[in-house]
N, C-alpha and C positions, 0 to 999 in steps of 0.2 A: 504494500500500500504506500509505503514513503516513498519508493521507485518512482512510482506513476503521480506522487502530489508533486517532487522532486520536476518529474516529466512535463506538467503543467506549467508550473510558477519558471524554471530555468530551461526548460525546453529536452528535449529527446535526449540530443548529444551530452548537456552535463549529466544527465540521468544515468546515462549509460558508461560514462567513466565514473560514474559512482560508485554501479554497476563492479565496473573494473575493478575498480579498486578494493570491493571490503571482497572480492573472487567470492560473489553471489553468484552459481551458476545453475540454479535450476530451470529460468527462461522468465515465465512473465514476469513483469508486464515485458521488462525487451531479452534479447539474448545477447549479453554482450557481458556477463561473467568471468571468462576468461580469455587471455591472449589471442589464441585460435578464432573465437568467436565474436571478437568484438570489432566495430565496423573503424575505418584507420582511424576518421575525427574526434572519436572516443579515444584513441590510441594517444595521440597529440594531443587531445583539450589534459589530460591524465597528465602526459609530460608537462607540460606547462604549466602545471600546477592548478587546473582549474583555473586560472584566470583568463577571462574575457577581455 
């Protein structure tokens, strides 16, 4: 449920290097859990430390 409030209020991409980050990989709301499976802009928003 925080994924997808996360997903609203900052949008898909920081959701999903949130995602990355705490290595949530069961799938919903998004699938982007781990390394393998996470889309690149998740990959980069993560390295940069979450900042916009």
């Amino acid at each position: 449920m925080a994924l997808a409030l996360v997903g609203r209020i900052a949008g898909r991409t920081t959701a999903e290097a949130i995602q990355l980050m705490i290595e949530y990989d069961p799938q919903p709301p998004f699938d982007a859990g781990s390394l393998a499976k996470a889309p690149r802009a998740a990959k980069d928003l993560l390295k940069a430390g979450l900042n916009r």
